[in-house]
Every structure is written in C-alpha cells, then in structure tokens.
C-alpha positions as CSV (number, residue, x, y, z in Angstrom):
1,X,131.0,-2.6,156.5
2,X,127.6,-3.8,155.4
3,X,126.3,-3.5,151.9
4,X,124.0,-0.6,153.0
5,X,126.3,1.5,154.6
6,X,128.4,1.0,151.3
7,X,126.1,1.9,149.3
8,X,124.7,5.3,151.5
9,X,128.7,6.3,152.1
10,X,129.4,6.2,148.2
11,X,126.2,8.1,147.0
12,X,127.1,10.8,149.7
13,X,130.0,10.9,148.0
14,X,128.4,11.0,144.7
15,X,126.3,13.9,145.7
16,X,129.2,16.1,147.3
17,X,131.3,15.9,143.9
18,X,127.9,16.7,141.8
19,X,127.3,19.7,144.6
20,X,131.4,21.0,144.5
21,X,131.2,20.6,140.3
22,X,128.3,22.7,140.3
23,X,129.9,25.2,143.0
24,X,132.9,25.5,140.2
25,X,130.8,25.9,137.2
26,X,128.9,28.9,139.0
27,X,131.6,30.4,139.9
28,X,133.5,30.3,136.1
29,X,130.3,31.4,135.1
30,X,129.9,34.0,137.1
31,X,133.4,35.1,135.8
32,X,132.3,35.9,132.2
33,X,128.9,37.8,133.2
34,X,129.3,41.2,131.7
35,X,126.3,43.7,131.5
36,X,126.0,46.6,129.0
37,X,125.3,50.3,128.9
38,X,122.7,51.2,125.9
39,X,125.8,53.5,124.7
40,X,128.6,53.3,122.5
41,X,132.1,55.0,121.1
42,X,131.4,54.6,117.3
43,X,132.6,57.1,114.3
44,X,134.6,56.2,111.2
45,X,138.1,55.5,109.8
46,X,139.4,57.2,107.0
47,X,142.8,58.1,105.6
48,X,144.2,61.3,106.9
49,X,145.5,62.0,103.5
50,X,142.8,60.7,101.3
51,X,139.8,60.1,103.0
52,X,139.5,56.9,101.7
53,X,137.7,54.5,104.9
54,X,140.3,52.1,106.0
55,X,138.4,48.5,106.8
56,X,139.1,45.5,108.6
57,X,140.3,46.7,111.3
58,X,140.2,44.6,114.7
59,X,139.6,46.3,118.1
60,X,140.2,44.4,121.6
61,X,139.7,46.4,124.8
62,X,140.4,46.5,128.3
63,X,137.6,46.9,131.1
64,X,139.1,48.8,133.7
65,X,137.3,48.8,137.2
66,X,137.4,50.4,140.8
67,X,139.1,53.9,141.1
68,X,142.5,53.3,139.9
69,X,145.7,52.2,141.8
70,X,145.5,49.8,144.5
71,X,141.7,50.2,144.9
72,X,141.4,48.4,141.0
73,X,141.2,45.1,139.8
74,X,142.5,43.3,137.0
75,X,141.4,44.9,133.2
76,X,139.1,41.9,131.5
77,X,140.4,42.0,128.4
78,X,137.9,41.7,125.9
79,X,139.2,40.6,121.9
80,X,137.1,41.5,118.7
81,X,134.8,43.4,120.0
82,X,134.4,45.1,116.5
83,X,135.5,46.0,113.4
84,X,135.9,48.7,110.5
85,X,133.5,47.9,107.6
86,X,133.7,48.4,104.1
87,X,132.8,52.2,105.1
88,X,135.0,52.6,107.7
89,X,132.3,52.3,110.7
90,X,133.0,50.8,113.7
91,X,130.8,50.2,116.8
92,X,131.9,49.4,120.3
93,X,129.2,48.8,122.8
94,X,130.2,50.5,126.7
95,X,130.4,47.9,129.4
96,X,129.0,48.4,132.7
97,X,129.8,45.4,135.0
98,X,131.5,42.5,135.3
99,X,129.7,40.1,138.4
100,X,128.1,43.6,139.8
101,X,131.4,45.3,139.8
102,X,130.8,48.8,138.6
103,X,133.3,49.5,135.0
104,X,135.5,53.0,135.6
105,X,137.5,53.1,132.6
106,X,137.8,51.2,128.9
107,X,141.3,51.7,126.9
108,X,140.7,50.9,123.2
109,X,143.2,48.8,121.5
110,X,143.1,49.0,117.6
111,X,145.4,46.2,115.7
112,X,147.6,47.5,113.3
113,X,147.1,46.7,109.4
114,X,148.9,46.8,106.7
115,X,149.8,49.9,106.0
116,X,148.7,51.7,109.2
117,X,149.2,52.0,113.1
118,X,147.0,52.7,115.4
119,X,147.3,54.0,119.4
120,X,145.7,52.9,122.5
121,X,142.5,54.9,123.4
122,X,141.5,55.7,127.2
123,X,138.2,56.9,128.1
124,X,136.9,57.6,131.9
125,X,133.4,56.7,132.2
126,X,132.6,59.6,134.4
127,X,134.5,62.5,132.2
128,X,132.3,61.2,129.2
129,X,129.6,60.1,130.8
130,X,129.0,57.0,129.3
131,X,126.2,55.9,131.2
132,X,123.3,57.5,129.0
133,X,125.9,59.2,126.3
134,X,127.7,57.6,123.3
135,X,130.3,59.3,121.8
136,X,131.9,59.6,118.6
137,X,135.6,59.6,117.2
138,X,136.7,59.3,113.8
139,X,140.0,58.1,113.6
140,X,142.4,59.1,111.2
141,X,145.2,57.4,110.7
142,X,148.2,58.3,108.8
143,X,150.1,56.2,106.1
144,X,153.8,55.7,105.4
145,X,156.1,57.7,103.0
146,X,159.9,57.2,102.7
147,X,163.0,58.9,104.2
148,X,166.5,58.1,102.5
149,X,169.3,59.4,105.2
150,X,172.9,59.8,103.6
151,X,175.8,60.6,105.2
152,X,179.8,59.5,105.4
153,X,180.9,56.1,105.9
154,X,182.9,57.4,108.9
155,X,179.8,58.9,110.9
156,X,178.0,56.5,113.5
157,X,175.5,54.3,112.6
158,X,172.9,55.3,115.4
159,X,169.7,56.8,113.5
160,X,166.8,57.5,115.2
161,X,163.8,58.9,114.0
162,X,161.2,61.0,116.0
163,X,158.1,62.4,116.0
164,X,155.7,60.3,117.4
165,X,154.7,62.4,120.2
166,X,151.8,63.6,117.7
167,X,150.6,60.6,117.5
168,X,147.1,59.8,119.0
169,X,144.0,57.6,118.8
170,X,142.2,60.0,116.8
171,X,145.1,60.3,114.4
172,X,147.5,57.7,114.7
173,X,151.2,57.7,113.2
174,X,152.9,55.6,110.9
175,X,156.0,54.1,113.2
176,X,158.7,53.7,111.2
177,X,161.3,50.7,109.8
178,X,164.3,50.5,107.9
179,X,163.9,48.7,104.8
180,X,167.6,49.0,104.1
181,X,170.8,50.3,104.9
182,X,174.2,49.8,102.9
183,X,177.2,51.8,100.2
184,X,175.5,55.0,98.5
185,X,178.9,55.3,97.2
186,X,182.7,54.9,98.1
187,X,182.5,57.4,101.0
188,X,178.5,57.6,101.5
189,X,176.0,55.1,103.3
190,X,172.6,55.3,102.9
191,X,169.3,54.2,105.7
192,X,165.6,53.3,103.6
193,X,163.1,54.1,106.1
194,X,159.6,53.2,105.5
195,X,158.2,56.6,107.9
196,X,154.9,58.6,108.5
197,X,153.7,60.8,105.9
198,X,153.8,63.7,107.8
199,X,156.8,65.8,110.1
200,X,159.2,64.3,111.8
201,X,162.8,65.0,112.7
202,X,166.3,62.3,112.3
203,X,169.1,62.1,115.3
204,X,171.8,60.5,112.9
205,X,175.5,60.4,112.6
206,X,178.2,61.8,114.9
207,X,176.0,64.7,115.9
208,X,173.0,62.6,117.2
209,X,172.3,65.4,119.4
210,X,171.0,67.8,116.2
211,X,167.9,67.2,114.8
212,X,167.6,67.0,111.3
213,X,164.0,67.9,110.3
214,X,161.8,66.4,107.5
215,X,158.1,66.8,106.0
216,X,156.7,64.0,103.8
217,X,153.3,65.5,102.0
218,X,152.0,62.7,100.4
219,X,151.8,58.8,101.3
220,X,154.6,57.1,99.5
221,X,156.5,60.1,98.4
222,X,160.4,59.6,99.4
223,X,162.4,62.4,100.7
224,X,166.1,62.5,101.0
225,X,167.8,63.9,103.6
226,X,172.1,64.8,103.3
227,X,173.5,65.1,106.5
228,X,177.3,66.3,106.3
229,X,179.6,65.9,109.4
C-alpha cells in the first residue's frame, strides 16, 4: 500500500467516525427536546387543618403520550419540575411534545415531607384542555394524629388500619406507621400508630373482619381505641 492510499484510506476513516459521532449526538439530542404549552396547573398548599402553606415540596411528573395502551410510549419522566414556596405556591408548566410527539396525559407526583403525604395526580390533556387553559388545584394535605389500639394478649397481632380510599391529590392522607407495639399490662398489649387526622376505621384482633371506627379532630391529638374479644 503506498503512502497516499494510506493516508486517503485513514482520513476516510476519520471522517466516517466524525460523521457516525455526530449521527449519535443528534439523535441523544433529539431525545431531550421537549416543547411547552403557554399553560400551567398551579394553586397552593396549605394544611387541611390549619391553613398554614406547607413549603418545599418537590414535584416530578410523568409525560404520558399516544392514546393509551398499546398505541403509547414510554412516560418521560421529568424530576423537579417545581416546588412549594414559602407561600405554598407551586407552578408546573404543561408539556406539549417530546421530538414532535403530541403529550396526551401528565400524572403529577408530589414527594412526601415530613409530616405529610401526598397522591399521584392524573390529568388528560383533552378533558382539561390544556392547550390554551391552565388550571388550578390547591392541595390540601392532611397531617398525622395518633391511635393507641388495646386489646388482650391472647388476640392476633394482625392490625390494619383503613381509610385511605379518601385520599386524593387535592387532599392527600396521612398513611400510617406504628411507632410501637408492646405489654399495656399483664393481660393487655398495646399498637402506637402515628395515623391521619381525620376518620378511619382498625381491623384488629381475633375479629379482623369488624371494623372498629375512629375520628381524630385535630393534628397530633391521640385517641385510644379498647377492643374487647
């Protein structure tokens, strides 16, 4: 092989890496092109109970697009695309495509805080009409209060608590935890549960079947329930 062709064969070869690099980069690029809608969901957190704003809170979302089922593509999931200020506000901006492909759907994902939880939100771009309308929702989330369950040592230790079927973006539940369980005395047990301030029912004991029912009024109030078997 002569000098010449060596050198024509190896900038050819130069050029078709340059050319396939740039082929890639277009195409990642392409990948992350989102376009807007002059419209947004906005509105304010605050307290159910106190109306004080909750801030700091995170929202990711995912872009849903085609008409659902087989005819959809994978959500882009989108992180920190806003978050509560020291009022409360929030401000998410509607997205429209993603490389021309027409947005159907955004579902709303609020990280929980200490103190609160918060639930998914789904929204259908042509129900709302997002296009030329922003819309507003206030979410009011609800804070924890406490439930003591006691009952005899013999009963079951399955406790579940319920409830939750309430719960919604606009006014998202507390869910609940045990803090503690142990000897209320020498033929009680006790559960702590850290629960919603609000109504909710307890599936405890032998008779898991029967719903005990409970109403916390204020955050951080306890209520105690006896369940006898």
């Amino acid at each position: 092989m002569t000098k010449k062709h060596f050198l024509s064969k190896a900038l050819m070869l130069l050029l078709l890496a340059v050319f396939s690099s740039s082929l890639y980069s277009c195409k990642d690029s392409d990948e992350d092109i989102i376009t807007y809608y002059d419209t947004y969901i906005e509105g304010y957190i605050k307290d159910f109970h106190t109306g004080e704003p909750v801030e700091g809170v995170v929202f990711d979302a995912d872009y849903i697009s085609g008409s659902g089922g087989f005819f959809s593509s994978s959500p882009y999931s989108a992180k920190n695309i806003a978050v509560s200020n020291s009022e409360g506000f929030y401000k998410i901006k509607i997205p429209k495509t993603r490389n021309s492909a027409d947005f159907t759907e955004i579902q709303i994902h609020p990280r929980k805080i200490e103190n609160y939880n918060f639930e998914v939100g789904i929204y259908d771009y042509q129900e709302y009409n997002f296009s030329v309308k922003s819309k507003t929702i206030d979410i009011s989330p609800i804070t924890y209060g406490y439930l003591k369950v006691i009952l005899p040592k013999t009963s079951s230790d399955n406790c579940g608590i319920n409830g939750y079927m309430y719960s919604t973006f606009e006014v998202p539940y507390y869910q609940h935890e045990l803090i503690s369980s142990g000897e209320y005395s020498e033929t009680l047990k006790y559960f702590f549960f850290k629960v919603s301030a609000s109504k909710g029912w307890v599936r405890c004991g032998n008779h898991s079947g029967t719903p005990r029912f409970f109403t916390i009024d204020n955050p951080r109030d306890t209520v105690t329930l006896n369940i006898e078997e």
